[in-house]
C-alpha atoms as a printed R data frame, in Angstrom:
   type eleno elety resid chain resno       x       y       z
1  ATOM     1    CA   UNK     A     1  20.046 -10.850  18.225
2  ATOM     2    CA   UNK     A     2  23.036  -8.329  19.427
3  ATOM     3    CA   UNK     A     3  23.442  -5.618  17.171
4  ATOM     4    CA   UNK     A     4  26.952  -6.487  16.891
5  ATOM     5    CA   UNK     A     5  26.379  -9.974  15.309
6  ATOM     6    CA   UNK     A     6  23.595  -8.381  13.014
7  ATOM     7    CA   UNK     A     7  26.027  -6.267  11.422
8  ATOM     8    CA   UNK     A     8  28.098  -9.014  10.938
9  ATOM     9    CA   UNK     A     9  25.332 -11.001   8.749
10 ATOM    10    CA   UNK     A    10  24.511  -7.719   7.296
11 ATOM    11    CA   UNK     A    11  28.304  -7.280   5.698
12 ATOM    12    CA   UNK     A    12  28.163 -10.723   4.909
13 ATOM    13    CA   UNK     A    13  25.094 -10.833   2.982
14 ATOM    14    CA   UNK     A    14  26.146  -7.457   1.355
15 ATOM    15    CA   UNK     A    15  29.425  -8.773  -0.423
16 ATOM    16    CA   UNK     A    16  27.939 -12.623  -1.315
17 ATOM    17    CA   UNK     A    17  24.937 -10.473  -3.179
18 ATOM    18    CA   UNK     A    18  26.592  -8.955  -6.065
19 ATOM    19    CA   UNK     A    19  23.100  -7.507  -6.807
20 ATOM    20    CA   UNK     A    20  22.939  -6.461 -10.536
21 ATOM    21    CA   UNK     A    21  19.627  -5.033 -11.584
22 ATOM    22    CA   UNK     A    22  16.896  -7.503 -10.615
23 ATOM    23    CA   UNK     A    23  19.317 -10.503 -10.341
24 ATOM    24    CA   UNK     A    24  18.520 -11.823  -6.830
25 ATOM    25    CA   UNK     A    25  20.166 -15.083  -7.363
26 ATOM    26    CA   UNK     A    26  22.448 -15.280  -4.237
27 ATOM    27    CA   UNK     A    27  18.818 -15.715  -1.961
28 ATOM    28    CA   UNK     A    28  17.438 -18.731  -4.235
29 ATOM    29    CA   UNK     A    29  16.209 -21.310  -1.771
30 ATOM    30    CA   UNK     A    30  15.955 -19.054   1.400
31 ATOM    31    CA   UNK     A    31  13.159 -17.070   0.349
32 ATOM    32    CA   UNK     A    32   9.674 -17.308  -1.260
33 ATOM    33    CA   UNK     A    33   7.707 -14.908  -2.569
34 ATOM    34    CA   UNK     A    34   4.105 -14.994  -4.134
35 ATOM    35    CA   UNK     A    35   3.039 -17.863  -3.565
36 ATOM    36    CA   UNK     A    36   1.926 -17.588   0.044
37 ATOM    37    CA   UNK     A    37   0.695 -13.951  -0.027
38 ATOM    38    CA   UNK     A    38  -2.729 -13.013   1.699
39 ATOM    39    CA   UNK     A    39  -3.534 -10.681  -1.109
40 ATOM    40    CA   UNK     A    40  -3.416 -10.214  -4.759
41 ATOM    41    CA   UNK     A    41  -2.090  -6.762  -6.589
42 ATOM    42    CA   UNK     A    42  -4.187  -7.745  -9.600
43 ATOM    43    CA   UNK     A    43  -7.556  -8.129  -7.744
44 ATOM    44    CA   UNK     A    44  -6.783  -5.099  -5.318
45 ATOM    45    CA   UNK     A    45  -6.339  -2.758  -8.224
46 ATOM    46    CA   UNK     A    46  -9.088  -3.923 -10.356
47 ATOM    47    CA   UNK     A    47 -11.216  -3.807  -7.528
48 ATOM    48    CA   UNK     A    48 -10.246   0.080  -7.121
49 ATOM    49    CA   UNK     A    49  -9.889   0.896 -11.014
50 ATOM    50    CA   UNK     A    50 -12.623   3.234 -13.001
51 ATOM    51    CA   UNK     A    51 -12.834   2.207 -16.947
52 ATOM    52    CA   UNK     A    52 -11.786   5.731 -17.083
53 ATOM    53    CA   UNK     A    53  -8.770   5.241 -15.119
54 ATOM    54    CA   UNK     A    54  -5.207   5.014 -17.062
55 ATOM    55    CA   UNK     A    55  -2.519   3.020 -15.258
56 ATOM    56    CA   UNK     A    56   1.294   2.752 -15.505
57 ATOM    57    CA   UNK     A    57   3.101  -0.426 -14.244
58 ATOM    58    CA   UNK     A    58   6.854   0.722 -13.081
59 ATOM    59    CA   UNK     A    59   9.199  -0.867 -10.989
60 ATOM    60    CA   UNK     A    60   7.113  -3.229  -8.757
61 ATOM    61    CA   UNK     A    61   9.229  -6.002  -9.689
62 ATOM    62    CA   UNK     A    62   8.599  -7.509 -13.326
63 ATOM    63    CA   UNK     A    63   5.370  -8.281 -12.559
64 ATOM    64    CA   UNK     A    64   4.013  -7.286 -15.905
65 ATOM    65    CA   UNK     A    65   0.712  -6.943 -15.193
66 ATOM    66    CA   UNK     A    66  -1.848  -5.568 -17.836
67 ATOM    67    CA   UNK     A    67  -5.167  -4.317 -16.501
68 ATOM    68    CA   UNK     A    68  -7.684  -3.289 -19.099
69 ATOM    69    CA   UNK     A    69 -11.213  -2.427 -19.457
């Protein structure tokens, strides 16, 4: 794709987003996410983890996950 016509899309998709915090309305539809991933956060970290280990979830996206002993 020419750079030129990139940009283009680029603006375009900039001023139909309206992004507010984690509101990613405007791209319902076009994308997925989760469902087809290779991998899972959950498993990778427990698999990592000591019991002695203290974790802190921020910003990765609401996932909310709580890993325990």
């Amino acid at each position: 794709m020419k750079r030129n016509v990139l940009k283009e899309y680029w603006l375009k998709e900039e001023k139909a987003a309206h992004i507010h915090g984690w509101d990613f309305s405007h791209i319902a539809g076009r994308f997925e996410e989760e469902n087809d991933l290779p991998w899972n956060y959950e498993q990778i970290v427990r698999a990592y983890r000591k019991p002695t280990d203290t974790l802190l979830d921020i910003d990765t996206g609401g996932g909310g996950v709580s890993i325990v002993p």
